[in-house]
C-alpha positions in Angstrom: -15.6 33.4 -51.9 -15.9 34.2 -48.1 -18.5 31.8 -47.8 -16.2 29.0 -49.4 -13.3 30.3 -47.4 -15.8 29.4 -43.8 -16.5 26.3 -45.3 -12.7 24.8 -45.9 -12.0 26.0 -42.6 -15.0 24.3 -41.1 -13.4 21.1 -42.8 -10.2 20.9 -41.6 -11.4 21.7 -37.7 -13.2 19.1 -38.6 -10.8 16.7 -39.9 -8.1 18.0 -37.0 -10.3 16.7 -34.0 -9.8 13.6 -32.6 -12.7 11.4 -33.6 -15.0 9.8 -30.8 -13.6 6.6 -29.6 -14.6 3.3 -30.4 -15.4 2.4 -26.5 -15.3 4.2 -23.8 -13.8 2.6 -20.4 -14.7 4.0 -17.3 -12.8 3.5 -14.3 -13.5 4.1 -10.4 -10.8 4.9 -7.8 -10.4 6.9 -4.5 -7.3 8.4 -5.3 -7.6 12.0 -5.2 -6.8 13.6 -9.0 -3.5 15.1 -8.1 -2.7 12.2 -6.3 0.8 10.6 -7.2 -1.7 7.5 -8.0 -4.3 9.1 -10.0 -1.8 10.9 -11.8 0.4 7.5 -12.7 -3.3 5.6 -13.7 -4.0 8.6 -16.0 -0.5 9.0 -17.5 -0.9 5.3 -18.6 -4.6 5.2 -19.7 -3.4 8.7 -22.0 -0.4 6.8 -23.6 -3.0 3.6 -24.6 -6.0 6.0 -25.4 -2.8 7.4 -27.9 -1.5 4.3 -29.4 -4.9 2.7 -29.7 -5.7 5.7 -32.5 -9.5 6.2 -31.4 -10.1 2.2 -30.4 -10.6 3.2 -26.8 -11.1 6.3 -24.4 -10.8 6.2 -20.2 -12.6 7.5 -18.3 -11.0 8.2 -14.5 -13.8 8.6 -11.6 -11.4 9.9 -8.4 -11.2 11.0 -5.2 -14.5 8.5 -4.2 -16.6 10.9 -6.1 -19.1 7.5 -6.7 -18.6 6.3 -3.2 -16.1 4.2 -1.2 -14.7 1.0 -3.2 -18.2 -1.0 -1.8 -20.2 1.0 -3.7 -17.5 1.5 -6.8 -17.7 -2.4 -7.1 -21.2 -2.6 -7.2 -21.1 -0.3 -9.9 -18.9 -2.3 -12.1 -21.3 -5.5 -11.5 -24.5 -2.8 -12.6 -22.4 -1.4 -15.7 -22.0 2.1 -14.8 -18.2 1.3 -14.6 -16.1 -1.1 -16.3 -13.5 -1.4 -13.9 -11.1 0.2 -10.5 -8.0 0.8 -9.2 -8.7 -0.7 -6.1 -7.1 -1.7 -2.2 -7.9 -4.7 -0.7 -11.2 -3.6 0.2 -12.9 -3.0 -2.9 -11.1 -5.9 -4.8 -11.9 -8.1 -1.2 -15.4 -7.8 -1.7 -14.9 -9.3 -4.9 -12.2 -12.1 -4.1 -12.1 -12.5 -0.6 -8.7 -14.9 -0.7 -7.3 -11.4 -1.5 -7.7 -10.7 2.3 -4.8 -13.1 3.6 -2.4 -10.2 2.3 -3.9 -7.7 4.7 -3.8 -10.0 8.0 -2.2 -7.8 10.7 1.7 -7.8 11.7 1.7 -10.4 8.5 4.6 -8.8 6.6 7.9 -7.1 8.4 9.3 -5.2 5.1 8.4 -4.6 1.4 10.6 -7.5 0.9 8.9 -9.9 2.3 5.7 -8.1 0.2 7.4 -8.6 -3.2 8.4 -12.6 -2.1 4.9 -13.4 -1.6 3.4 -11.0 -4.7 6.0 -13.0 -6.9 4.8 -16.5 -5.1 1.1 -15.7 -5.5 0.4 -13.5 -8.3 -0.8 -16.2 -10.7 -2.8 -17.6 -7.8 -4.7 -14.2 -7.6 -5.1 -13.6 -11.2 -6.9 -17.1 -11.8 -9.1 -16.3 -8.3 -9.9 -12.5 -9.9 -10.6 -13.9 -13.2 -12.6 -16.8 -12.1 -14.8 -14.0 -10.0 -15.1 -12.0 -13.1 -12.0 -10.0 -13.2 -8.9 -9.3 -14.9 -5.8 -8.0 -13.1 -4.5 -5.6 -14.9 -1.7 -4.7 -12.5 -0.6 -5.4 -8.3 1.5 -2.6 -6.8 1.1 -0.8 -3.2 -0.4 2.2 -1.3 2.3 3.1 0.4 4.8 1.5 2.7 3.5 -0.6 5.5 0.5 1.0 7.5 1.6 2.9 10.8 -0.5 4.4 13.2 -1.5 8.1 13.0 -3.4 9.6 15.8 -4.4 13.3 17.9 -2.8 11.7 21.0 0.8 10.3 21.9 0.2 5.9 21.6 3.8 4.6 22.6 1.9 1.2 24.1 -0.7 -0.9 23.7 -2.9 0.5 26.6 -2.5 4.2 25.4 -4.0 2.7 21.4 -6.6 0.7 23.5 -7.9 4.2 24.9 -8.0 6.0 21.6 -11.5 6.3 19.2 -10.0 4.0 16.2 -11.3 4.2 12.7 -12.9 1.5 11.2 -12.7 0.9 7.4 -16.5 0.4 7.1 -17.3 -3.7 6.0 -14.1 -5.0 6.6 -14.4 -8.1 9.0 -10.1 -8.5 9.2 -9.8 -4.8 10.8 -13.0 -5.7 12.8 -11.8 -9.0 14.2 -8.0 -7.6 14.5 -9.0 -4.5 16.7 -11.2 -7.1 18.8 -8.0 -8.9 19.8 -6.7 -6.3 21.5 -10.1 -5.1 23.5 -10.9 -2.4 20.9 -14.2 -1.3 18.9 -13.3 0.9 15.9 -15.0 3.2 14.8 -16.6 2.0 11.3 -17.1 4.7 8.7 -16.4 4.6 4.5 -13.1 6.6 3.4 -15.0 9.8 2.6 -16.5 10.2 6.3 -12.9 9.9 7.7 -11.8 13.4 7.1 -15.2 14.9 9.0 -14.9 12.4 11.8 -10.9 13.6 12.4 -12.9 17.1 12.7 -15.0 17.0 15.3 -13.1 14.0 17.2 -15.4 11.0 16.5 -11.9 9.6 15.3 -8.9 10.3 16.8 -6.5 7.2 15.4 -6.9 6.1 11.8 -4.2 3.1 10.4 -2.4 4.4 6.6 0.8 5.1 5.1 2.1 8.7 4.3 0.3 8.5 1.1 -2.7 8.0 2.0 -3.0 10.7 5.3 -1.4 13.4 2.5 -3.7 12.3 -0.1 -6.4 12.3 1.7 -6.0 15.5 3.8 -6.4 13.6 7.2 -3.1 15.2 7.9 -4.5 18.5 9.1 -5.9 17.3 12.5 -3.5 14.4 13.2 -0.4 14.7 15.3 1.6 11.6 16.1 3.1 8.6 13.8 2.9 5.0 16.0 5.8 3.2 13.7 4.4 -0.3 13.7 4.5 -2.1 10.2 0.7 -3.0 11.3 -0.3 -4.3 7.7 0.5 -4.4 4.3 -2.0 -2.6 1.8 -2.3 -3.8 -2.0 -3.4 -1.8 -4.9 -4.8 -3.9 -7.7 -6.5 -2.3 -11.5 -9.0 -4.7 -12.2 -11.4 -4.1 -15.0 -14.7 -6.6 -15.9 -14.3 -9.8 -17.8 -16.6 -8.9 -20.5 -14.2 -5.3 -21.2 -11.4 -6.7 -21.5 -12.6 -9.6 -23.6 -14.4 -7.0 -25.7 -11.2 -4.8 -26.3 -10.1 -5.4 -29.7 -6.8 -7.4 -29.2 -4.3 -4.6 -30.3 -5.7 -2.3 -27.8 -5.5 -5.3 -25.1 -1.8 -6.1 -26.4 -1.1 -2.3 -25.6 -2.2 -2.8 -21.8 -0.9 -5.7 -21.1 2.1 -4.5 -22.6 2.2 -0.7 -21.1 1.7 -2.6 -17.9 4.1 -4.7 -17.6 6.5 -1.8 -18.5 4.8 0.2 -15.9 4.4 -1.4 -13.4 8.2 -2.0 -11.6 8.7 2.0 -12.1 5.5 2.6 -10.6 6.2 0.6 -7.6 9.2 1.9 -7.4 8.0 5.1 -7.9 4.9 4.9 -5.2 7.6 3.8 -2.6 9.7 6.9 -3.1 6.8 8.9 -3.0 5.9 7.0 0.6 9.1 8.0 1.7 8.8 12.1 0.7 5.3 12.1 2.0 6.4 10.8 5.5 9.2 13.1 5.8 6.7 16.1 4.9 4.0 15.1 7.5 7.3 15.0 10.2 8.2 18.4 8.7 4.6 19.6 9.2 4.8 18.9 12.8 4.1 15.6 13.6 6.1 13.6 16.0 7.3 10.4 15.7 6.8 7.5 17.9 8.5 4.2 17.8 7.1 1.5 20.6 10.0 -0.8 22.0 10.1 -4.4 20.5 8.4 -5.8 23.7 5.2 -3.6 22.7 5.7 -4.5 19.2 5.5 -7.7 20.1 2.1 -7.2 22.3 0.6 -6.4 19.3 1.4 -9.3 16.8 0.7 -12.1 19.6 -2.6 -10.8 20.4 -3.6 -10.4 16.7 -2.1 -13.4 15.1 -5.0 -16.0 16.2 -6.8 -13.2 13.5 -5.1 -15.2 10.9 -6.0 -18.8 11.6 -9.4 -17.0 12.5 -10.5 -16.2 8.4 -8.5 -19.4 7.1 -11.6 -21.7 5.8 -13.9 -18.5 5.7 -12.7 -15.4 3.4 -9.3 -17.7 2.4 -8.2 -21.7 2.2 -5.8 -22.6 5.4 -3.7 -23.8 2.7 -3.4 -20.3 1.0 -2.3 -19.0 4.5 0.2 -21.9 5.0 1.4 -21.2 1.9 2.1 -17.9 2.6 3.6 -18.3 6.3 5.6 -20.7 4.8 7.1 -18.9 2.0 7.8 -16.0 4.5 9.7 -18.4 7.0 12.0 -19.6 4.0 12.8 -16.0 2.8 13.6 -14.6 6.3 16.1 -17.4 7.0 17.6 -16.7 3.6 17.7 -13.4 4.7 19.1 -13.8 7.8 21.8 -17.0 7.0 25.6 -15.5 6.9 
């Protein structure tokens, strides 16, 4: 009898776990787990892993525990991941035209960011796709990068005598900082928060987000407000996943995201705007060069644009762009 009894119980344990996925998906990103972003990509892949009933499982690498996005992407094309949740780094290395949306002083307002998104989205899809890759989803980092440093920078001379990070293997930042008579400093994302340490860096370029997230916070001191660039996030996953997803479970992405993906932008910018006011409230003061130095800053660095067009994008993309940002700022500003 009490043998019996261990055996029905056995059964239903049994029966009541959830039974191994069809496919697994594994995903790379280097937003920390906590993170408002990890936290919105895992709340998503949950409610699809749920719906699919055992068709698919996700798998969420964070915090750059498999490298910077470099080495993330190389990962994909070896098939140790299927996929990322990516800036324009890691999905640059894949589609370089992606890099015309990171050009410095480009974009003045999140506005102008959601013009050109709208404008250019199907342009990027067909480019990811034709590399390889299907986007899965576009959104932001953050607000517009400022510049967070140890020391006061008020002027261009006083950011010209600062030790400036580098995001490691990225030509725009290289050729942007050149402009204005400065070497970075070029490490991956994980070296950053050792380099703040011991003073090998003492300005890194980010939004709120990204300095909380990241825990830079702890050594920096001063915000530079500056709009320097804009900084996509993208979810790409691998041509053959997604083609190999059964077509309910890819109907329940595509689906999910495109529910998702206005609250999460939405979502990310509130989240921009609570994390600046907590680094203020930390300490750190806030720094707002006139519009003369402002303007310093985008004359020297705009020949960066015309610089890539032909190389990482077509001139025509970048016309395209410049173009579509004239016509919305004089809407904006007619009467």
């Amino acid at each position: 009898m009490t043998r019996n009894w261990v055996a029905v119980v056995f059964l239903w344990a049994a029966l009541l776990l959830p039974a191994e996925a069809k496919m697994t998906v594994k995903i790379g990103t280097l937003a920390p787990r906590g993170s408002s972003w990890e936290s919105d990509l895992r709340e998503g892949f949950d409610r699809i892993e749920a719906e699919s009933k055992g068709e698919v499982r996700f798998v969420i690498y964070g915090g750059g525990v498999l490298g910077d996005e470099a080495d993330m992407v190389r990962k994909i094309r070896l098939g140790a991941l299927e996929g990322g949740a990516f800036a324009s780094m890691g999905v640059g290395t894949i589609a370089p035209e992606i890099s015309v949306l990171k050009l410095p002083y480009l974009f003045d307002s999140l506005e102008e960011v959601d013009h050109i998104r709208s404008k250019t989205r199907a342009r990027f899809t067909r480019v990811l796709e034709e590399n390889g890759f299907k986007m899965l989803s576009w959104t932001d980092v953050g607000a517009l990068a400022n510049i967070f440093s140890t020391v006061p920078i008020s002027t261009l001379e006083d950011f010209k005598k600062t030790k400036i990070w580098l995001w490691q293997g990225d030509p725009v930042s290289v050729e942007a900082y050149k402009a204005v008579g400065v070497e970075g400093v070029p490490l991956e994302i994980p070296q950053v928060f050792g380099a703040l340490k011991t003073g090998l860096v003492q300005t890194v370029g980010g939004t709120g987000l990204t300095i909380l997230a990241l825990q830079w916070y702890s050594d920096l001191k001063y915000i530079t407000k500056v709009n320097a660039r804009y900084e996509p996030a993208f979810l790409i996953l691998k041509n053959e996943t997604w083609k190999s997803l059964p077509d309910t479970v890819r109907k329940l992405i595509e689906d999910g995201v495109r529910e998702r993906e206005p609250e999460i932008l939405r979502k990310t910018r509130a989240d921009e705007k609570r994390a600046f006011d907590a680094l203020v409230k930390r300490g750190m003061k806030v720094t707002e060069p006139s519009q003369e130095e402002r303007e310093k800053f985008r004359e020297l660095q705009k020949p960066v644009w015309e610089l890539f067009a032909g190389k990482l994008y077509p001139k025509e993309l970048l016309d395209l762009v410049l173009a579509e940002l004239e016509k919305f700022r004089a809407v904006k500003a007619a009467p």
